[in-house]
C-alpha positions in Angstrom: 156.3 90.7 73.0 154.8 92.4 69.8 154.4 88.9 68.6 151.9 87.9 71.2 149.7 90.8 70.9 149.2 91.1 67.6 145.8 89.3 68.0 144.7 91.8 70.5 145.6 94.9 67.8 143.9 93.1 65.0 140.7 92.9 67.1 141.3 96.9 68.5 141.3 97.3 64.8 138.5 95.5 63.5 136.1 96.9 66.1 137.4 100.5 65.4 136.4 99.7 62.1 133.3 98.0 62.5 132.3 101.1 64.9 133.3 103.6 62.7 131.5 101.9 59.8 128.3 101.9 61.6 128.2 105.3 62.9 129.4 107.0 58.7 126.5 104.3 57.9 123.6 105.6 59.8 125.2 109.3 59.0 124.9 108.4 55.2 121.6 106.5 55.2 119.4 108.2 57.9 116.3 110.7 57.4 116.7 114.5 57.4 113.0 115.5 58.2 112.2 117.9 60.2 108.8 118.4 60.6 106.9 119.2 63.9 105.5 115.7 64.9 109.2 114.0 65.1 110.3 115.0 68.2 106.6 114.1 69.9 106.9 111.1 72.4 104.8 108.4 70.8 104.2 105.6 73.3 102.3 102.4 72.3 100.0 104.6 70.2 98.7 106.9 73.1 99.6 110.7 73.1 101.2 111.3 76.3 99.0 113.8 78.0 100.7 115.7 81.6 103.9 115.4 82.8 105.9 112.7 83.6 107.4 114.6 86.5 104.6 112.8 89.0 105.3 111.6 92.1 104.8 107.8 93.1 103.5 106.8 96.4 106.6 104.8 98.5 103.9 101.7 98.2 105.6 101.2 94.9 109.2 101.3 95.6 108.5 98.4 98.8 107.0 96.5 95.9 110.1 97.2 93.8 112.4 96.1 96.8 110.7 93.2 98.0 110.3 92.2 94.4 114.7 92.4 94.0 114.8 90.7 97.3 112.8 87.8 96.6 114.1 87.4 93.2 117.5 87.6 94.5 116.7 84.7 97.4 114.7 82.7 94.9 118.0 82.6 92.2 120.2 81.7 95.6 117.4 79.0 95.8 117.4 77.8 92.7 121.3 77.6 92.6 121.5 75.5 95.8 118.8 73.2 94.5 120.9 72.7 91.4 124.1 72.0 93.1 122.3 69.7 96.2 124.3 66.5 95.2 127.5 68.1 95.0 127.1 70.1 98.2 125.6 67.8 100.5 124.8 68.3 104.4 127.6 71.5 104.2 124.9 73.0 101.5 121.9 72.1 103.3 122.6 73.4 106.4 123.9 77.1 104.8 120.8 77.5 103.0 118.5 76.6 106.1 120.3 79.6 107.7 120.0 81.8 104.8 116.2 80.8 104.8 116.1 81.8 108.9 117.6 84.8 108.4 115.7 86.2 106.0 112.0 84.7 107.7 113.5 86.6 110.4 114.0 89.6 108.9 110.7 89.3 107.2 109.1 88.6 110.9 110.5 91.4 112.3 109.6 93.9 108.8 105.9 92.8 109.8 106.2 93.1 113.0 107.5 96.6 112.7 104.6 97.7 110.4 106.6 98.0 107.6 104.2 95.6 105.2 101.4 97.3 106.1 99.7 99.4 102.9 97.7 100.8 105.5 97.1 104.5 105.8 98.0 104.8 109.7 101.0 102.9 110.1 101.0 100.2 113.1 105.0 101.3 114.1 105.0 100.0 117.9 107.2 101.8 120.1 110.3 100.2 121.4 110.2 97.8 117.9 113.1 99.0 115.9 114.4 101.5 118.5 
């Protein structure tokens, strides 16, 4: 049994070694300065200047969503497209429902008001209820 895992031990080993060598390397070799600009955020040459403890409007995180959805869809997309040869009719008719379900769900998100960057939102009653 040993005999068969001694590959898997040699590479537990090497890593442990190449891990360890890393972390005594940086230890050895890195800067011991303290002075009082090091621990100052320094972001693409601009000071920071506030807090960055701020609170974003939801607007963003719908583009942040929608941007994951779509991504996600187009990849699905992009795959099938690949693949059409091999999967035929079968393929063809799975993504046409994949593509209705999700115009449908997009209808019914704009139909619902949920699009809308608006400042009075268009909810309709009896529309999601």
């Amino acid at each position: 049994m040993t005999s068969q895992l001694w590959p898997f031990f040699a590479y537990l080993a090497a890593a442990l070694v190449v891990l360890a060598g890393m972390l005594v390397l940086s230890y050895a070799l890195g800067e011991r300065h303290r002075e009082a600009a090091t621990d100052d955020p320094f972001e693409s040459g601009i000071l920071p200047t506030g807090t960055a403890r701020i609170r974003f409007d939801v607007r963003f995180y719908l583009v942040a969503m929608f941007f994951v959805i779509f991504d996600l869809e187009a990849v699905f997309i992009f795959l099938w497209a690949v693949a059409l040869r091999r999967v035929g009719w079968t393929g063809y008719i799975d993504i046409a429902v994949f593509m209705g379900v999700l115009v449908v769900a997009l209808a019914y998100l704009w139909r619902l008001g949920a699009l809308d960057w608006g400042s009075v939102p268009r909810i309709r009653r009896g529309v999601g209820r």
